[in-house]
C-alpha positions as a printed Julia matrix, in Angstrom:
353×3 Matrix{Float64}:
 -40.16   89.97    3.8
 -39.37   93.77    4.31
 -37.91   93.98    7.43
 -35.65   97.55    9.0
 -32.73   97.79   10.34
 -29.95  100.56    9.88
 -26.95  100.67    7.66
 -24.47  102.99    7.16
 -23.02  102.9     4.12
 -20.87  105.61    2.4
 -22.58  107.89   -0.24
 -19.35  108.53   -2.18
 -19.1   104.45   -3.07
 -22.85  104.75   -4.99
 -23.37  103.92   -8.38
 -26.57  103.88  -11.07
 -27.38  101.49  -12.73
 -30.13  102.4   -15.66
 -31.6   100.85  -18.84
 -30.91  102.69  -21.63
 -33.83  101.28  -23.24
 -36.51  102.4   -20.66
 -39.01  105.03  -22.57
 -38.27  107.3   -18.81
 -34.3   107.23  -19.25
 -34.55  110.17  -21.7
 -31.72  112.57  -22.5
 -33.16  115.09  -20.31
 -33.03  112.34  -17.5
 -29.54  111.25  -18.82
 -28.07  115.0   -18.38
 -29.63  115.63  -15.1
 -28.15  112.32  -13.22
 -24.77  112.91  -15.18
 -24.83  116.58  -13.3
 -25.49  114.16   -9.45
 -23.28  111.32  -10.07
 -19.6   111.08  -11.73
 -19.43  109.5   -15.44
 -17.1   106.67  -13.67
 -20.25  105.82  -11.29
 -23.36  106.11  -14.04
 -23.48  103.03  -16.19
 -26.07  102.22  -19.42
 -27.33   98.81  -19.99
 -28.74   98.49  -23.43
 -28.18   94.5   -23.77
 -27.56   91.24  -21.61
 -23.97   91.76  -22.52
 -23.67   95.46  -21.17
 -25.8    93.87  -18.18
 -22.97   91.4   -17.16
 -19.94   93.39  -17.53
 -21.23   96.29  -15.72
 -22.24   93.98  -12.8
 -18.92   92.83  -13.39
 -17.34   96.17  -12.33
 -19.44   97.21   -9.82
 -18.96   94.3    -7.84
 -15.33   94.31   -8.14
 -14.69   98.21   -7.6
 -16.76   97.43   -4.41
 -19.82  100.0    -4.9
 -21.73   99.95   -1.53
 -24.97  101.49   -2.98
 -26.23  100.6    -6.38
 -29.14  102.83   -7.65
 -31.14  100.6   -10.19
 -33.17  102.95  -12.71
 -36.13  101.53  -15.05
 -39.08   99.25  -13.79
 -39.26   95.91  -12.26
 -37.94   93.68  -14.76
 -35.09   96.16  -14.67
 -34.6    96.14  -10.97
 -34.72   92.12  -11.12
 -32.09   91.93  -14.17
 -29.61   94.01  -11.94
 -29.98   92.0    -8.76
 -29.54   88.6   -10.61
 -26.43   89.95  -12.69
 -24.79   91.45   -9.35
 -25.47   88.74   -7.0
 -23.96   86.0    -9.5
 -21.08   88.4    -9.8
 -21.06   88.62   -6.07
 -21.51   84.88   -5.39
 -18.7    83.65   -7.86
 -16.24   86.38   -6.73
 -17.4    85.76   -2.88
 -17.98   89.64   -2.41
 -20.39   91.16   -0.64
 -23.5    92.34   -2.28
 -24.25   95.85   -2.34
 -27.67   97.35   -1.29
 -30.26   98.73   -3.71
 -31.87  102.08   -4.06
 -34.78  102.06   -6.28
 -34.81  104.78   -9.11
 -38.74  104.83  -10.47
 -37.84  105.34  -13.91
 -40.22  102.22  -15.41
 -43.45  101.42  -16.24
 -44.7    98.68  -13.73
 -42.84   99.83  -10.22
 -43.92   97.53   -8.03
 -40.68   97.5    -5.81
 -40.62  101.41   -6.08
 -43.95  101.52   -4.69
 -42.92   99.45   -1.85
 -39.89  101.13   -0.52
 -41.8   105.24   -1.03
 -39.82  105.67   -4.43
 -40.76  109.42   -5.79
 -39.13  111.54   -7.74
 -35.91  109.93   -9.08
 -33.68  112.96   -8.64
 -34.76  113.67   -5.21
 -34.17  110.51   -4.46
 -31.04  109.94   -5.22
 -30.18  113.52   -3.68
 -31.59  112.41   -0.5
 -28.72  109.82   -0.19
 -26.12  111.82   -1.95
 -26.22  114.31    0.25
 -25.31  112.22    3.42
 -28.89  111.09    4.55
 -28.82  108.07    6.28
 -32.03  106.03    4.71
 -32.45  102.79    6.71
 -32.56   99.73    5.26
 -34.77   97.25    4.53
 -34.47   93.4     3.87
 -36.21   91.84    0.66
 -36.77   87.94    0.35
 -36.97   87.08   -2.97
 -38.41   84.4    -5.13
 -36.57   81.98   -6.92
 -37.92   81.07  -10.14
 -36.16   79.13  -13.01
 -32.97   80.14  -11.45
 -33.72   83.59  -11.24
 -34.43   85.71   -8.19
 -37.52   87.89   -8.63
 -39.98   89.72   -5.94
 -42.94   88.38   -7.88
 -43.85   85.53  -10.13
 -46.77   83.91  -11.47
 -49.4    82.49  -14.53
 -52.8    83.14  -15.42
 -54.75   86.15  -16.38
 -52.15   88.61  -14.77
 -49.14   87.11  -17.52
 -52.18   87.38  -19.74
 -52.79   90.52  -20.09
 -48.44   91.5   -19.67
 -48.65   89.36  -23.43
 -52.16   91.23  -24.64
 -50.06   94.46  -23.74
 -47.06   93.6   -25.43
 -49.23   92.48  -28.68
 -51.0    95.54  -28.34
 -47.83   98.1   -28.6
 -46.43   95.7   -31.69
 -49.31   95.94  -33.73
 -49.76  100.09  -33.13
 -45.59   99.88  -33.46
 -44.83  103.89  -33.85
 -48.37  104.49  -33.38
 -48.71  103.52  -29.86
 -47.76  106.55  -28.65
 -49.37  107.45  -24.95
 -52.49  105.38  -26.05
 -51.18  102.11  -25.51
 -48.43  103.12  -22.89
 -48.88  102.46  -19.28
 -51.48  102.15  -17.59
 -54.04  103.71  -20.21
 -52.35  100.43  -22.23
 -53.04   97.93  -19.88
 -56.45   98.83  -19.98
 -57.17   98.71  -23.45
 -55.41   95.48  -23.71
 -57.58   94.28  -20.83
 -60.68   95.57  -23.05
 -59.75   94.5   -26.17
 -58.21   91.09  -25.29
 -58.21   89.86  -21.77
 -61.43   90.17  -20.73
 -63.0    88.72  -24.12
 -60.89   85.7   -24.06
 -61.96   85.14  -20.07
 -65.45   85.75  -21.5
 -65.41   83.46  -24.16
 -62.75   80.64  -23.34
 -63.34   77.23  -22.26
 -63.14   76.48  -18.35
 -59.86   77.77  -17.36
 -57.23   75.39  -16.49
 -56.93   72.55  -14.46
 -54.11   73.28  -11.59
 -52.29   71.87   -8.74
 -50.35   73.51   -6.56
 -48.14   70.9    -3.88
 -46.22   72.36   -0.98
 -42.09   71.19   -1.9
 -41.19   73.05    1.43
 -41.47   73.64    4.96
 -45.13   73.61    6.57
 -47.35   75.94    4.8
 -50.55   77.79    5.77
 -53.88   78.88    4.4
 -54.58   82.77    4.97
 -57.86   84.44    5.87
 -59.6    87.22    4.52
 -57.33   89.14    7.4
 -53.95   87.16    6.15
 -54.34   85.47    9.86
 -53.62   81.38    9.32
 -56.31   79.72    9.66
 -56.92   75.27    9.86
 -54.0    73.19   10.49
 -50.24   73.46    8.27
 -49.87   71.68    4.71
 -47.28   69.5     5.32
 -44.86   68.74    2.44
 -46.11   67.02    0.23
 -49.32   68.12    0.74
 -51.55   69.81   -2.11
 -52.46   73.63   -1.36
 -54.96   73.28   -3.75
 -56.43   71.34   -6.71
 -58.99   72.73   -9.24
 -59.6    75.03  -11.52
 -57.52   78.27  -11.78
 -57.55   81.65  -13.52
 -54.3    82.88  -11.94
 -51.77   81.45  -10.1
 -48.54   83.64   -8.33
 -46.08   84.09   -5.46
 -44.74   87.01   -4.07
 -43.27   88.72   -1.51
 -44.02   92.43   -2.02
 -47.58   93.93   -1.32
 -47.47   95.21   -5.16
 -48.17   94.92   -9.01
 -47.33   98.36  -10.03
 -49.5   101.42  -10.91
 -49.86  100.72   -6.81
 -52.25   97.48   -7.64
 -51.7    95.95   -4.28
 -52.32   92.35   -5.57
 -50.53   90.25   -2.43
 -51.86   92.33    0.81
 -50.58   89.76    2.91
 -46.55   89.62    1.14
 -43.89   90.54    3.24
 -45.4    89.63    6.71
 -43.27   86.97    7.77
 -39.7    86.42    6.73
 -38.76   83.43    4.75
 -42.2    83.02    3.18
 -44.19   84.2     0.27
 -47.94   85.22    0.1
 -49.02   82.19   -3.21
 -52.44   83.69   -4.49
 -55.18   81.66   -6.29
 -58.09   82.62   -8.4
 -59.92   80.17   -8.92
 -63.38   80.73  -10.55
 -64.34   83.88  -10.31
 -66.68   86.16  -13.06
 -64.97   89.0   -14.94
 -68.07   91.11  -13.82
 -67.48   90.87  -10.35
 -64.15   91.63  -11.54
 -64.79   94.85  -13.19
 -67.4    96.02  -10.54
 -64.89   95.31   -7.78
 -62.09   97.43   -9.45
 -61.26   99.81   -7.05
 -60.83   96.8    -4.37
 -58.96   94.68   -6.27
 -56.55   97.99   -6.14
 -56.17   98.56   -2.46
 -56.11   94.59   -1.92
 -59.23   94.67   -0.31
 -61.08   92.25   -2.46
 -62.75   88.96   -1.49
 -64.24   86.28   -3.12
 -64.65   82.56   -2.42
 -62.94   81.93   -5.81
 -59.55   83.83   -4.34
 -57.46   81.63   -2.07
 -53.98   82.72   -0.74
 -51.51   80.83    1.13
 -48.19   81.62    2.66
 -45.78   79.25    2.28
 -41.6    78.91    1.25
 -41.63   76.79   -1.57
 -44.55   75.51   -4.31
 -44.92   73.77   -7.36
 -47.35   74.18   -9.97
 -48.51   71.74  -12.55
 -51.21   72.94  -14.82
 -53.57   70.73  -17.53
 -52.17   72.99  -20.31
 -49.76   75.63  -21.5
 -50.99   79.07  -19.2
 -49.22   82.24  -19.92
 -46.43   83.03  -17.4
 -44.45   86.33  -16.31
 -41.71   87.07  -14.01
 -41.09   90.2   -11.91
 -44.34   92.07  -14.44
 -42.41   90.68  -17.76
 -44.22   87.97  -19.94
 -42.19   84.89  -20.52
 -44.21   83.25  -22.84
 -46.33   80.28  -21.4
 -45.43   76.96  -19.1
 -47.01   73.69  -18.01
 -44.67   73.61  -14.32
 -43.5    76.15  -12.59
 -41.69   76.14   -9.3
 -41.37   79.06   -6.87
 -39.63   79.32   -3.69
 -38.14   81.56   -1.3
 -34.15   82.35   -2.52
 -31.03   82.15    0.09
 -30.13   85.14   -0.5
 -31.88   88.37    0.38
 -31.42   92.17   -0.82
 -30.93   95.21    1.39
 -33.19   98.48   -0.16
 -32.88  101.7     0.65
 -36.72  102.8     2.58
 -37.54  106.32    1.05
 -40.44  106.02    3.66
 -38.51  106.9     6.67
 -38.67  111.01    7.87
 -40.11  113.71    5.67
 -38.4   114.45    2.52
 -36.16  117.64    2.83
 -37.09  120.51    1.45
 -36.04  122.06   -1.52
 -35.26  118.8    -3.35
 -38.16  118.99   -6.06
 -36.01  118.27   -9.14
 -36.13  118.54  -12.61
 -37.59  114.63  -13.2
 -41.57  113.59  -12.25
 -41.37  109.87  -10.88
């Protein structure tokens, strides 16, 4: 759950965190933050290995602010690497700002994220941004706002084989969002076309009581106790989350982040890739209903599925699984709320978001 409260933390003790490897962290991008932040406080990740030994030093020089650049899978890489660091040095964690320097920006989104450099200026120059808490997910011992299988990891693999087998050709035809379409159109929505009945799932509440939403994310009929299946049937997608977003603003959990301690676990069942495609612009501004889409708020799930079903954490594909477990972590994460007051003027820097 998102929820404010204020924080004052002390600009001077920030540091940025960015993967070298994202397409966004160009030189031009690389010369511009080295001209904001000193070369002690801007770090480059370009391997798991770079990853852990600058989390490494930031917890241990005692950075209050960590600025994480690159999209979500970025984002969740940092948090994991710092709050192990944190954990096994029994620190305190920093709090995040959100640099939108990535392709699917799905926290970014959430907390207001714009233009990186105005951004970061904002809280440079001595702005005090709230903060906000962030439950996470745990899945397979990693902390993520957003996990899942189905069509969604689906089409994060059809994208991925997409941009290997164009390789240099890709280019800005098979990047971003143009890409995800044309992997939806040349893969995703064939295969959901053509496929046998989709796969067999159950879905058992391991937690606390949990609920079934309405179409208004109000509970509705009595609590799942644990133990209790959520659901049973068949199932085209299957994810948890606790943040309202996909990326490219696809608000794909409407009802995330309501409650603290729980996460919004959305089904799709049955439903036709027509109504699908017709419904488009819904499915965008989460305002989409179907009987074949069920969602549920609840703190901790497992999934068992019939067969392997493709599976992706925080918007990267992770091949597929037969079991997957998702719950609410222990831990949460402060973020800095770009949201709050007007953006001062003056600050329209050299980067687009």
């Amino acid at each position: 759950m998102l929820q404010a409260y204020s924080s004052h933390h002390i600009p001077e003790q920030t540091a940025v965190l960015l993967n070298a490897n994202a397409k966004q962290v160009s030189p031009r991008v690389r010369e511009a933050l080295s001209g904001l932040v000193p070369a002690e406080s801007l770090f480059f990740s370009r391997d798991h290995d770079d990853a852990h030994r600058i989390a490494d030093a930031v917890v241990s020089r005692g950075f209050g602010t960590v600025f994480t650049g690159g999209g979500d899978g970025t984002f969740v890489s940092w948090v994991n690497h710092i709050l192990d660091r944190a954990e096994t040095r029994s620190e305190p964690a920093p709090r995040f700002g959100v640099l939108a320097l990535g392709t699917g920006n799905a926290v970014a989104e959430m907390v207001g994220a714009g233009r990186p450099l105005d951004d970061l200026r904002r809280h440079l120059s001595g702005e005090v941004l709230p903060g906000r808490r962030l439950d996470l997910v745990t899945c397979e011992g990693r902390r993520t706002p957003f996990a899942g299988v189905g069509i969604d990891a689906a089409v994060l693999n059809d994208y991925n084989w997409l941009r290997t087998r164009l390789g240099a050709r890709a280019g800005r035809l098979a990047s971003g969002l143009r890409g995800y379409g044309l992997a939806i159109a040349l893969r995703s929505a064939p295969r959901q076309v053509f496929q046998r009945a989709p796969a067999y799932c159950e879905i058992l509440n391991t937690g606390t009581p949990a609920w079934r939403l309405d179409p208004s994310g109000d509970r509705v009929g009595r609590p799942v106790a644990h133990g209790e299946l959520l659901y049973a049937g068949p199932c085209m997608m299957a994810a948890g989350s606790t943040v309202p977003y996909y990326g490219f603003k696809l608000r794909a959990f409407p009802f995330a982040g309501r409650r603290a301690g729980t996460l919004q676990v959305r089904v799709a069942t049955r439903i036709p890739v027509p109504a699908l495609v017709l419904q488009a612009r819904k499915i965008f501004t989460g305002e989409f209903q179907h009987p074949g889409l069920l969602d549920f708020e609840a703190d901790r799930v497992e999934m068992s599925f019939d067969r392997p079903v493709p599976f992706q954490v925080g918007g990267d594909a992770e091949g597929f699984r037969e079991k997957l477990t998702l719950g609410i972590a222990s831990r949460s994460v402060e973020l800095l709320d770009y949201t709050a007051g007007a953006r001062t003027p003056g600050l329209r820097g050299a980067l687009a978001a």
